[in-house]
N, C-alpha and C positions, 0 to 999 in steps of 0.2 A: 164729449170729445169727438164721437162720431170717428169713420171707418178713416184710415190713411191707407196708402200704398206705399211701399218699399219703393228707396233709391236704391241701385243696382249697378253695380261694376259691371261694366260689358268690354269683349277685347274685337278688336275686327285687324285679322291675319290677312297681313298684304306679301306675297312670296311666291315664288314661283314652284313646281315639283321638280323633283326629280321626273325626268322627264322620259315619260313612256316607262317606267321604272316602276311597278306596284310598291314594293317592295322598300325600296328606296324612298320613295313619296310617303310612304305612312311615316316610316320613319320619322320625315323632315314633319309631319304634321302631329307625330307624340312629342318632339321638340319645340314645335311653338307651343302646344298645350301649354305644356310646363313651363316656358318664356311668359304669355300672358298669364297664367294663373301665378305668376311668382308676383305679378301687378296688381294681385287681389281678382283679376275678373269674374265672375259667377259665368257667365255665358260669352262664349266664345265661336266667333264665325268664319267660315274660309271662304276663299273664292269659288267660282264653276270649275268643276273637273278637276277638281286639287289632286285625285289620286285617279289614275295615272298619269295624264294631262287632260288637256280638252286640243279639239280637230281642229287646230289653227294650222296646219296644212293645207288647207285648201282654201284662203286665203291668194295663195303662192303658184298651188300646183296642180295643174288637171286633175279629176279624181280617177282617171285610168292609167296615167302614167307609172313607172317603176316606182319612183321613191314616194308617191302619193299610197299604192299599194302596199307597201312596207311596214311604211309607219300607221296606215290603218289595221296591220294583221297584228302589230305591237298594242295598238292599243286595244285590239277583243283580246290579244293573251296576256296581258296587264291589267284587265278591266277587272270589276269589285261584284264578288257573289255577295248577298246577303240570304242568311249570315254568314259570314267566312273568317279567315286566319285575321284578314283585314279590319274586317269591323270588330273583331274580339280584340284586339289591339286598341283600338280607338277607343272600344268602351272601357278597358282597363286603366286608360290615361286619365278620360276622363272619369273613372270611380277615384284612382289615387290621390286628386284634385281636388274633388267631390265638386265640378264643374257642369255645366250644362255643354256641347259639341254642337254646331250644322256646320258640315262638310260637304264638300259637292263631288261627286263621282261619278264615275263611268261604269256605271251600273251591268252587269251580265247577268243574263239569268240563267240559272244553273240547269236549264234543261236543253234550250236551245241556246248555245253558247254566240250563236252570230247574232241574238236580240240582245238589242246593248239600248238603255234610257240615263237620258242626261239626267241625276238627281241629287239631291240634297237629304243626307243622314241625321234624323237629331239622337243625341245622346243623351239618357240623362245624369247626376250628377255620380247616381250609383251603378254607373255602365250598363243600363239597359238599354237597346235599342227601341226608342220611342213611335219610330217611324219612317217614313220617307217620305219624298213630294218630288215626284216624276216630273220633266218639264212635258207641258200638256202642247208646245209644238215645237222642232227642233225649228232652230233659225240659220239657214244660207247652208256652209257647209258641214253643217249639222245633218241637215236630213241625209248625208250619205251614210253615215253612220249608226243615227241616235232615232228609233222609233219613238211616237208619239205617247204619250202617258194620258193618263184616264183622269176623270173626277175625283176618283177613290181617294187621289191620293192630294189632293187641292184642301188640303184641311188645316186647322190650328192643333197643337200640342199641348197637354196643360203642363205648369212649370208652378213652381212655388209662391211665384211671383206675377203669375196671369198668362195665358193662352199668348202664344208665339205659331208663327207662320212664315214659309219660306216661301220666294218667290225666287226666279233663276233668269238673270239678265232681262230679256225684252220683255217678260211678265210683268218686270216693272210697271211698265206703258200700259200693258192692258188693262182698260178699263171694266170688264165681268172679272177679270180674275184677281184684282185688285178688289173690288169690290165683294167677289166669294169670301175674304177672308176679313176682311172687315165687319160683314155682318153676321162674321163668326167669333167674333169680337178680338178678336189679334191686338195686342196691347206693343205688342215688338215685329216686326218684320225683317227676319233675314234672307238679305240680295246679294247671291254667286254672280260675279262676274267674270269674265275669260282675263286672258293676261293682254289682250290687245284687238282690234277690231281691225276691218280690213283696211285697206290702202285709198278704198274708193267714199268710204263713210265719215259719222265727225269722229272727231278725238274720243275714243273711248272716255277719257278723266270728264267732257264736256258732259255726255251721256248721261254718267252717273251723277252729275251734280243735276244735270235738270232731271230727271225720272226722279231723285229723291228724295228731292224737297216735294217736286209734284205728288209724290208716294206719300210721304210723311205729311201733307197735310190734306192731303182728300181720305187717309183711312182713320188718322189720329192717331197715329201709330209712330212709335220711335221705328225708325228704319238702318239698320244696321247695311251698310252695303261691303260687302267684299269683294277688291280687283286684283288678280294677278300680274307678275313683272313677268318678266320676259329674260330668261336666265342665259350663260353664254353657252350652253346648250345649243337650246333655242334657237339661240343664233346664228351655231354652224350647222344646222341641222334644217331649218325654215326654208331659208331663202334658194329662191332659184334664178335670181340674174342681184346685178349688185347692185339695181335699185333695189328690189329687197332688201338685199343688205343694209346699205342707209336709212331705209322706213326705220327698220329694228333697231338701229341704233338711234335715230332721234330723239331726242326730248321731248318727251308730253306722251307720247305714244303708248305708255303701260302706264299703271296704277290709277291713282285718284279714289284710295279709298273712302269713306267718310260715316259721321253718323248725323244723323238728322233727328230734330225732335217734333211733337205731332204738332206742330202751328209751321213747318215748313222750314225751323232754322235750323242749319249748320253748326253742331257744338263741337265735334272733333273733324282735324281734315280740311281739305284733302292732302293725303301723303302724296307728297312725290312720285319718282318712278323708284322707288327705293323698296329693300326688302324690310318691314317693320310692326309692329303691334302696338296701335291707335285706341286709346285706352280712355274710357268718358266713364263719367256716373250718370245716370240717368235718373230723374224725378218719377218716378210714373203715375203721380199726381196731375202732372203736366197734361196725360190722356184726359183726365175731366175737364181739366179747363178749355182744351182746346174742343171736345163733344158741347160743352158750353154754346159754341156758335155755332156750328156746321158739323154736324151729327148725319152720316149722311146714310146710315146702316140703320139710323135709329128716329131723333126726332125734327129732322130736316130731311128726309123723304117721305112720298106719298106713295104706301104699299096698291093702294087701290088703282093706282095708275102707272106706276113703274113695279118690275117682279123681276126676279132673276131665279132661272132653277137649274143647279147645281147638281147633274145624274152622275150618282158615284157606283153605279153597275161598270163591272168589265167584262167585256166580252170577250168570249172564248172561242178562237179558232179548232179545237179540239177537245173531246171529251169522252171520258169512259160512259159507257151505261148498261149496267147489268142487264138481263132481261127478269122478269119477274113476273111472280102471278097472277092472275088476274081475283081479285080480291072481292066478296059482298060485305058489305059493314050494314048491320042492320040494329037498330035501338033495340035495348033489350031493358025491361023496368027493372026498374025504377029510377031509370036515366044512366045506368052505364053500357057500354056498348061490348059488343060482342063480334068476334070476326071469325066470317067462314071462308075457309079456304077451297077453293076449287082446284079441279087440276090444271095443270101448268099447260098454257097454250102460247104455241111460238109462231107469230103471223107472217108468213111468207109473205114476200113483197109483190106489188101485183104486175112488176112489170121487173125484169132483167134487163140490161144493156149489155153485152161485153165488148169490150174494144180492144182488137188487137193489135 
């Protein structure tokens, strides 16, 4: 008979949050849990910054001005410690479920509360927190906010059903990072997208259908994409002259979720600008067939000519360090070792500054 892979119910959550609202936003995202899981889904994906929103303010509005300043103090005192009240919520949706969760947050970290990273949560079916995946560069009016993330966190998840890997909006397009997880053999790829793009770019909906199909068929990967709507929130809150206003109200301008399979096609989607849960089965049999021709982590590349290396160190601006003794280690037979201790010496530094 030889080996198969499981078809798999997948859901991809198209909605906006509560907006700047921790609190309220989870909520809205233990409620589509339980909307798609009521669809049978197994794994279930949200857009970028589902909880508490993402910086589409500056889009709009100088990042020095009052209400630019506002809604950016809203969103560090809104933003998602891990682990916190937040993500114990989330994995308890998804335990009741017994569902797989990536959610995309606005990450804080619990020490320095002003370091905030754009990322994506996976859950697993029995509420553990599996992971994270930093976005490794913020994009436009990102950087005023959302610090860079690391390699560490650029990795596949294992699932019952094969290694899954997140990618968040423009990572799509990137071709090493796209590639890091492909040749980590990522069988599903979940894609956070914002609730809408600027004024001056293409139609976000446009975006994700080309990055996806382009994703879905250079990794061989089913690519799950999630885009946000743009709520009437949003609306009276966003804009700062009344073409503003109109952009936000347009047609075409939010959503475009969809799911893509690894030969590049479109099998659910794109939803509208509408709030909804895009519900496919997936082959993931389909992953061999399409490694069949263009295997490009595997046996349609040349290691000896092309390399990609992937540094999952982080660097630490800050750290403790005892002082300690200075120590002989010397063999002792018949090959175990023995250690003497010397007295404690503390080395003055050879040179003082003081600045007053």
């Amino acid at each position: 008979m030889g080996d198969r892979s499981p078809v798999v119910r997948v859901g991809v959550i198209q909605a906006a949050p509560a907006f700047l609202d921790r609190e309220g936003s989870v909520a809205r995202a233990v409620e589509w849990i339980h909307r798609a899981a009521d669809h049978g889904a197994r794994l279930i994906v949200f857009p970028e910054g589902f909880i508490p929103a993402h910086p589409v303010w500056y889009h709009f509005h100088a990042a020095t001005i009052r209400a630019a300043l506002e809604m950016a103090r809203e969103l560090m005192a809104n933003s998602v410690e891990v682990p916190s009240a937040a993500t114990e919520a989330i994995g308890r949706a998804a335990a009741q479920r017994k569902v797989y969760v990536v959610i995309g947050v606005c990450e804080r970290d619990p020490v320095n509360p002003g370091l905030l990273h754009n990322s994506q949560l996976f859950f697993a079916p029995d509420g553990r927190l599996l992971g994270k995946h930093q976005k490794i560069m913020p994009t436009v009016g990102e950087r005023l906010v959302h610090a860079p993330g690391f390699g560490d966190t650029l990795r596949v998840f294992p699932t019952e059903f094969g290694p899954i890997g997140g990618l968040i909006c423009g990572e799509a397009s990137n071709p090493l990072a796209t590639f890091a997880l492909s040749a980590q053999g990522a069988r599903i790829i979940a894609v956070s997208w914002p609730n809408h793009f600027s004024k001056n770019e293409h139609l976000m909906r446009d975006v994700i259908l080309m990055a996806s199909r382009a994703l879905g068929y250079r990794t061989n990967a089913y690519v799950l994409s999630a885009a946000g709507t743009v709520s009437e929130e949003m609306r009276r809150r966003l804009p700062a002259s009344s073409e503003d206003e109109a952009f936000l109200s347009r047609p075409g301008v939010s959503g475009g979720s969809l799911i893509v399979d690894p030969h590049g096609n479109v099998i659910a989607g794109p939803l509208g600008g509408e709030e909804d849960v895009l519900i496919a089965d997936i082959d993931l049999n389909e992953v061999l067939s399409a490694k069949l021709v263009h295997d490009y982590a595997g046996h349609y590349n040349r290691p000896e000519v092309f390399r990609l290396i992937l540094y999952v160190d982080r660097p630490r601006l800050f750290e403790e360090q005892a002082r300690h003794r200075d120590r002989l280690v010397h063999e002792e037979p018949p090959g175990g070792f023995a250690v003497e201790e010397r007295e404690e010496r503390v080395v003055a530094p050879e040179r003082l500054v003081q600045i007053s």
